[in-house]
Every structure is written in structure tokens, then in C-alpha cells.
C-alpha positions, 0 to 999 in steps of 0.5 A: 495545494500540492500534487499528490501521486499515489502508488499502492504496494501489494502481494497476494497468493495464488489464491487471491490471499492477502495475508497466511497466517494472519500477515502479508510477511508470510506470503512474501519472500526476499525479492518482494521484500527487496522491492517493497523496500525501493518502492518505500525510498523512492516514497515520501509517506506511507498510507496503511488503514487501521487493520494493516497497523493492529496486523504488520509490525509498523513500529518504524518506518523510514519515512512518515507513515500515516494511519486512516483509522476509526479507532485509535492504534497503539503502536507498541513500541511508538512509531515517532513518524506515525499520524493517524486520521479519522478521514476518508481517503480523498480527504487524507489525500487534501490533508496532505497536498495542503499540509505535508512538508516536502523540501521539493516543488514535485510532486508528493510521492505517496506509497499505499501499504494498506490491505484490500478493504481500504486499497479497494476504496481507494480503487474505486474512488480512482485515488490509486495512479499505480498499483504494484502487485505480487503474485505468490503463484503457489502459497495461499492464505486467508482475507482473499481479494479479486485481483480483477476487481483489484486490477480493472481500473488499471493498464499491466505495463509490466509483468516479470516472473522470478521463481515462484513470484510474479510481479505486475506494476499497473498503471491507471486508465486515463 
């Protein structure tokens, strides 16, 4: 079995939001998203649950993109490197330590894009290495998370502040 690294990628408001007006897109600006995007090339796959695949447009990706889901998703048109798993987190992450194809000896990079019910399972679990966190200090929204619950598990190793955004990399406790 491979080694798997799991990074996870989130953006939150002021308030604790995870989405304004039902997506992440609105708490969101250009510096996020430019960041998003190295984080997703410097990846081999991304994870998202259910909810995060009904709620951000997930119609392609540039790398495989894998669904932990209960119930089917249609992604409308049809993401071609979309899986999706009826699992449990630690058993997706066996799933592709074992089966995932890399060209590479290292370490499978995989980037947790999911929303905060299933990036706090994967907290709690301790699956998540390091945590990329944004901070909108001044939109707000709805599907509120504690950022230190989020964040209790984890070591700030980086805080930049640009603007109104405050962009925070955690690593895990050891």
C-alpha cells in the first residue's frame, strides 16, 4: 500500500460560514482562488463529500476527483474523472493507497475539497496532515463551522494576511 498525504482546503467567513448564498464561490476572491488552483496542481486527486458535489460546480477537474457519497450524484455535464464511494473516510483512504495509480514511488498527494461535516470527520479521525484555511474577515454566510474545533488538532505554521483574507496553512500535531 501506498503512502497517502492528506492536505484539505477551506475558506470560511468571518463568521465561521462555509458557503454565502449556498456556495464557497461567494466567500471567496481572486487570491483564494489562485491558491486553490496551486494547491489542486501540486495534488493527485481530490476528495469532496456528497453535499460539495450537489453545491460547487465539480463538472471538471483537472485531476481524478473522488466522491464519498451515501447517494448517487449526477454531475451535470459528466465529470469523466469522477468516482464516487459509498465508504468511510479511512476506508477511501485504504481504497487508494492500494488502488490509485501513480507513475511515482511518493507519496499519493490527496487534496480534501469536501465541506465541514465530512472535513470534521476526517479531523477527528486524524486522516487530515495539513489544513489550509481561509479566512474572509469581513463576509459572512450560512453552514457555520467552529474554526477551533477545525483547527484544534493542528499546529498554525503560517498566517499571511492580504487584504481582507487571512490565509492560515496547519500542520497536524504529532
Amino acid at each position: 500500500m501506498k503512502q497517502v498525504v492528506v492536505s484539505a482546503n477551506l475558506i470560511v467567513g468571518i463568521d465561521g460560514s462555509t458557503t454565502a448564498n449556498g456556495s464557497s464561490i461567494g466567500l471567496s476572491n481572486d487570491e483564494d482562488r489562485q491558491r486553490f488552483h496551486q494547491l489542486r496542481g501540486e495534488s493527485d486527486l481530490i476528495l469532496i463529500g456528497g453535499n460539495t458535489a450537489r453545491r460547487e460546480p465539480y463538472k471538471r477537474t483537472p485531476i481524478p476527483l473522488y466522491i464519498l457519497t451515501h447517494s448517487k450524484v449526477k454531475l451535470q455535464p459528466k465529470n469523466q474523472l469522477a468516482k464516487q464511494f459509498q465508504l468511510t473516510p479511512k476506508q477511501l483512504l485504504e481504497e487508494v493507497g492500494n488502488k490509485f495509480e501513480s507513475s511515482s514511488e511518493l507519496p499519493i498527494k490527496l487534496l480534501v475539497e469536501a465541506g465541514p461535516k465530512l472535513l470534521l470527520e476526517m479531523i477527528t479521525q486524524s486522516l487530515v496532515d495539513y489544513l489550509y484555511l481561509t479566512v474572509s474577515l469581513n463576509k459572512k454566510g450560512e453552514n457555520k463551522v467552529d474554526i477551533n474545533e477545525l483547527t484544534k488538532d493542528f499546529r498554525l505554521v503560517r498566517n499571511e494576511t492580504k487584504k481582507d483574507y487571512e490565509f492560515r496553512y496547519y500542520e497536524k500535531l504529532s
